[in-house]
VOTI-700181 format. One record per atom (N, C-alpha, C): residue in three letters; x, y, z. Coordinates in steps of 0.001 Angstrom, whole numbers, plus 500000, padded with zeros to 6 digits. Example, Ala and Ser with C-alpha at 12.3 -4.5 7.8 and 13.67 -1.06 7.14 Angstrom:
<nodes>
ALA513190494310507800ALA512300495500507800ALA513200496700507800SER512850497750507080SER513670498940507140SER512900500030507870
</nodes>
This chain:
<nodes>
UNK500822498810500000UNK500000500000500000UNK500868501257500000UNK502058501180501106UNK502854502537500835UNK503549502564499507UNK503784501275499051UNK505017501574497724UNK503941501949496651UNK502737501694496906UNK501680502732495631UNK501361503498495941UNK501399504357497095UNK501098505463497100UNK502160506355496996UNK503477505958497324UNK504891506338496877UNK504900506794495381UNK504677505519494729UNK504752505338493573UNK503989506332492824UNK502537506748493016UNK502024507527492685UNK502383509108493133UNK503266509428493886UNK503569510363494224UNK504556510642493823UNK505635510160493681UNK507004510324492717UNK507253509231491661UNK506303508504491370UNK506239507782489923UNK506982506861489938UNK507032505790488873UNK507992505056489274UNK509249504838488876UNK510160504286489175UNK511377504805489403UNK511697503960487823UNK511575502749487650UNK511683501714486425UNK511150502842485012UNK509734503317485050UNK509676504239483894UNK510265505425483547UNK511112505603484593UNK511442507116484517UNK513187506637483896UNK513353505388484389UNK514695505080483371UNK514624505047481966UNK513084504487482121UNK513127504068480716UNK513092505106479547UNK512646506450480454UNK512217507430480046UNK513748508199479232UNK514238507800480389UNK515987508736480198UNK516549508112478935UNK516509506538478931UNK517477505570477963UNK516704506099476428UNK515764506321476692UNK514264506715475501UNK515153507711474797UNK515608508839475936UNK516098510208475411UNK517557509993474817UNK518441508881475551UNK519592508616475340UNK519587508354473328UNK518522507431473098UNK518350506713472373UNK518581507935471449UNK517607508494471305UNK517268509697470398UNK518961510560470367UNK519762510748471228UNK521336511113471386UNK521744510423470036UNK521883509204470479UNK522321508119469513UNK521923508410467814UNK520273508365467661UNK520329508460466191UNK521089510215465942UNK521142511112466551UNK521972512592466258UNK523382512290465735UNK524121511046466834UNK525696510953466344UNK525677510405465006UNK524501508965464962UNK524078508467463833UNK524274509402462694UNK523677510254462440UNK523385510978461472UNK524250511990460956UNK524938512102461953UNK526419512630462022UNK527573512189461178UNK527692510400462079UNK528813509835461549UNK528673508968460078UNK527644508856459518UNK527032508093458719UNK527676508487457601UNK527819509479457083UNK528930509960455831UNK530386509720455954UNK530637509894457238UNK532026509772457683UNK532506507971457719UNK531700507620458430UNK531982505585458502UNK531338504783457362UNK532273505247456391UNK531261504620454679UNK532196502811454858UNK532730502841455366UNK533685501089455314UNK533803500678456414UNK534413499405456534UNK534730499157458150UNK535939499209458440UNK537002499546457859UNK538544500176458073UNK538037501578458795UNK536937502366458282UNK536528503382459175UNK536251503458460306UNK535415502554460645UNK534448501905461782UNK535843501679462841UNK536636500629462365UNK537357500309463145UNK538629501464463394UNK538883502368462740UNK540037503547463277UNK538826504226463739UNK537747504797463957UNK537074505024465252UNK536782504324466665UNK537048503295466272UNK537219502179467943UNK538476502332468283UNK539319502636468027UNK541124503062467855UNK541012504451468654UNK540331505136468252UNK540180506554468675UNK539421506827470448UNK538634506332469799UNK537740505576471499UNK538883505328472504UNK539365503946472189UNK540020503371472695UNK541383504367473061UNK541912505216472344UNK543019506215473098UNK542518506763474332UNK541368507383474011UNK541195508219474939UNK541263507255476648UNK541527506488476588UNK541678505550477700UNK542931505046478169UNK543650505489477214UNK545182505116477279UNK545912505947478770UNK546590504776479545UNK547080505184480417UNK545944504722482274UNK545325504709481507UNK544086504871483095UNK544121503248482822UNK543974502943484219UNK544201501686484938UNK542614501212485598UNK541817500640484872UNK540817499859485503UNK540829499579486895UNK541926498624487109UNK542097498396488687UNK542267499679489795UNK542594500664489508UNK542830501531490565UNK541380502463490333UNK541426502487492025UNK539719503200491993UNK539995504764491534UNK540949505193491459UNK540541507055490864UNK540169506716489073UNK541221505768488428UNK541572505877487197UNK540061504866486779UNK539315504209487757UNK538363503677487074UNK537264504247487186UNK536998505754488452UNK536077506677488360UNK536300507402487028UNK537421507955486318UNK537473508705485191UNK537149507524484145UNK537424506001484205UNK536854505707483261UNK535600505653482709UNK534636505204483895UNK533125505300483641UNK532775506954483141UNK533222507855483638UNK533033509001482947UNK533242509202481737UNK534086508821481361UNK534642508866479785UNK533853507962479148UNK533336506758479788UNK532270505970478853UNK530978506392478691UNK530803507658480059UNK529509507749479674UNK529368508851478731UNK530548509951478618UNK530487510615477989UNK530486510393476368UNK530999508897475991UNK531250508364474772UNK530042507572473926UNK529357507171475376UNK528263506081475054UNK527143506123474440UNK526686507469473623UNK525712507885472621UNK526812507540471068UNK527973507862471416UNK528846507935469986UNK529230506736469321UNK529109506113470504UNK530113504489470830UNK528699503389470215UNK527444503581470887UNK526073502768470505UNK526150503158468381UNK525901504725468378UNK525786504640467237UNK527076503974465706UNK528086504204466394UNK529013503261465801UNK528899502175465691UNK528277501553466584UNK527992499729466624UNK526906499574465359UNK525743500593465887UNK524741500436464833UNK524692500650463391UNK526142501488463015UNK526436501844461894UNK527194500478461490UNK528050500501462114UNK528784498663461461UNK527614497710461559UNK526480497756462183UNK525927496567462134UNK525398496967460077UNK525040498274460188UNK524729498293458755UNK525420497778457754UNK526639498299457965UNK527762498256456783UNK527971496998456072UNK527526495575457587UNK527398494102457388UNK526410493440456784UNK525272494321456848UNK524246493679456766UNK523475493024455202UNK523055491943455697UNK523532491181454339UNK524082490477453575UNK525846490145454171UNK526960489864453952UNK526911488175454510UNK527873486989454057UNK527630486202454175UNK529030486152454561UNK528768485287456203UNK530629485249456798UNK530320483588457216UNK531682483210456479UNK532186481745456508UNK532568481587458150UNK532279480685458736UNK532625480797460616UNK533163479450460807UNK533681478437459488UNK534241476938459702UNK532796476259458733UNK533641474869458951UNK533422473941457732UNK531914474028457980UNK531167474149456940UNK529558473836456237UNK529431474741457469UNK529749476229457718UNK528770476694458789UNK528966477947458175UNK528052479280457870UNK527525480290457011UNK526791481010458292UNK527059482130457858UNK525607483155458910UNK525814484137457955UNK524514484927457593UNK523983485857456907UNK524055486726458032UNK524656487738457935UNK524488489152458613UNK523241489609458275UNK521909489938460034UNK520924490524459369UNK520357491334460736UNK521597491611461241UNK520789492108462603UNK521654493835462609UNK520618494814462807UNK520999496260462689UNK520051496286463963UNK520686496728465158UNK519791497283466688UNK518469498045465901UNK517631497406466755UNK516060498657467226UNK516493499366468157UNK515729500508468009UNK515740501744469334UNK515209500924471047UNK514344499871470907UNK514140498738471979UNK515258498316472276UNK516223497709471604UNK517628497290471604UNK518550498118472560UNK518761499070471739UNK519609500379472485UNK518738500368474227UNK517737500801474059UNK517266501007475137UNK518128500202476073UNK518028498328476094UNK518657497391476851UNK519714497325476784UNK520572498040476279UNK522093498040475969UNK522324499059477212UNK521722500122477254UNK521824501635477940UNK521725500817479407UNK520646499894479736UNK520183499349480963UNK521542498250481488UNK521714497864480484UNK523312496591480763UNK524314497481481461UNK524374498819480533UNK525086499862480766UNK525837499893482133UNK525024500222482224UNK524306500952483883UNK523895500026484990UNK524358498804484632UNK524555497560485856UNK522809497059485998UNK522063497354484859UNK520835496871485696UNK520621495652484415UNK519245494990484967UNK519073493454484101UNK517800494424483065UNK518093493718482279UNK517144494118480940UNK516091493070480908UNK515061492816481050UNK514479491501480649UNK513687491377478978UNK514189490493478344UNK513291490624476723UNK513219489205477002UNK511838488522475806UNK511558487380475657UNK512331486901474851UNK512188485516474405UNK512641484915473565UNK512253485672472106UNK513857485870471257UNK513845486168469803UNK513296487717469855UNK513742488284470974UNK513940490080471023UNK515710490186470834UNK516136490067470707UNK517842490246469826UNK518618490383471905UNK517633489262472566UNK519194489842473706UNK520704489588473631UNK521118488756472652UNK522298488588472149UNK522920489532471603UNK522022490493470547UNK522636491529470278UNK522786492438470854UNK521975493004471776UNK521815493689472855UNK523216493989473876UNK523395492671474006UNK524750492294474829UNK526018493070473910UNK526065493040472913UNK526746493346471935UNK527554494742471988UNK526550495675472000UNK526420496795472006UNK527105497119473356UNK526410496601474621UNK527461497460475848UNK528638496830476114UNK528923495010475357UNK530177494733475609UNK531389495660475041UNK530802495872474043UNK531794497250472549UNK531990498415473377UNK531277498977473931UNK531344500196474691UNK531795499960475450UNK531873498709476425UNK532643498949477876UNK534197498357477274UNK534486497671476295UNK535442497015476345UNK536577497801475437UNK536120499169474839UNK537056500372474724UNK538270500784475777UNK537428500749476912UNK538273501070477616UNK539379500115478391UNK539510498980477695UNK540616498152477638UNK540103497101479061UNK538802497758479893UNK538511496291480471UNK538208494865480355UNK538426493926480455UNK537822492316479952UNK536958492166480254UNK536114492102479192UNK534893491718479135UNK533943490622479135UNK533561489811480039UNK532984488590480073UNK531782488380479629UNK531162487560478831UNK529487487130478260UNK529262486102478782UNK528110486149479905UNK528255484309480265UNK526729483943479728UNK526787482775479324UNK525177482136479045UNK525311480932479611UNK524140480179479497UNK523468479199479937UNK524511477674479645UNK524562477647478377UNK525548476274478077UNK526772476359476979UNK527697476043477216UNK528731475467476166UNK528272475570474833UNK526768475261474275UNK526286475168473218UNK526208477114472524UNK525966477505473395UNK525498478948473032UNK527127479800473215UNK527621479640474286UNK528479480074474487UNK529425480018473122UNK530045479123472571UNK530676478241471169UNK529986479836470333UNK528216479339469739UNK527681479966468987UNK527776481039468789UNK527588481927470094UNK527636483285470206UNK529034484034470349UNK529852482738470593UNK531493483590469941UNK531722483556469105UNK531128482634467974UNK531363482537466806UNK530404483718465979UNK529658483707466219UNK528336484151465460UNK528354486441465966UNK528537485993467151UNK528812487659467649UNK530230488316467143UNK530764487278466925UNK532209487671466566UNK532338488529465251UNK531758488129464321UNK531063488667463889UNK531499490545463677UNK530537491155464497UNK530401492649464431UNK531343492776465683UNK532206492002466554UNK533243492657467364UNK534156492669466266UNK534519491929465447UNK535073491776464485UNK535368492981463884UNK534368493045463034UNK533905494272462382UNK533924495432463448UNK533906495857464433UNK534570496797465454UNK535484497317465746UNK536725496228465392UNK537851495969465374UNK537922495456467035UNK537324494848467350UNK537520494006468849UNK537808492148468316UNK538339491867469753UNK538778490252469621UNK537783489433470206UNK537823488080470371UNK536587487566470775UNK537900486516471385
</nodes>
């Protein structure tokens, strides 16, 4: 009874994120539209993850001052950094990448603004929940690229060996195309 009348009095706290990541989103298509003339290849794409990635040069993850300036610098990057992902996801899309014997994947996944949204939420340490065959794989994608600029290791864990295999193979993909390692 108090957390709805709370709730109704300062709203709730879950929509009002969603509200922000909403606005973030809209950030994103601006750089979009920006960088879109500029990242015509993925030699482009990837000397902008190069560039990213300087600005981090020197700062030490492990030490707590140098990893307060890092999250700053990611967040300050993380409208520029999403729309870069989403631009290479374009540049791929379509494209047919050999991943080992008799195994093929058609590039066909370019983020929704839903997408971004859960990328922004990974972001930011919170759980995203989507159903089955809402792109949470790709999703993952997007804030591993952004956090892993700044030269931290980045871990993806799933459920089994089976997916795990898949999704290094298959995500590899657009880290690839990022110029990141898998």
């Amino acid at each position: 009874m108090i957390h709805t009348i709370l709730t109704k009095i300062f709203g709730d706290p879950s929509e009002k994120r969603v509200k922000q990541y909403t606005q973030d989103v809209e950030q994103v298509k601006i750089f979009e539209s920006k960088l879109r003339s500029e990242l015509t290849n993925i030699d482009l794409v990837q000397t902008k993850t190069r560039e990213f990635m300087a600005r981090f040069a020197g700062l030490d993850y492990r030490n707590d001052e140098d990893y307060k300036q890092i999250r700053s610098l990611l967040n300050e990057i993380k409208h520029e950094a999403f729309a870069v992902h989403r631009i290479a996801c374009e540049l791929i899309n379509g494209q047919t990448f050999e991943l080992g014997e008799n195994h093929s994947v058609v590039w066909n996944m370019v983020p929704y603004d839903v997408q971004l949204v859960g990328a922004f939420a990974l972001h930011d340490g919170s759980i995203a929940e989507m159903r089955t065959g809402e792109g949470k794989t790709l999703v993952a994608t997007i804030a591993v690229y952004l956090n892993a600029l700044a030269g931290i290791p980045v871990h993806v864990v799933t459920v089994n060996d089976y997916l795990a295999k898949r999704d290094a193979s298959e995500m590899g993909i657009i880290y690839n195309t990022l110029g990141l390692s898998v």
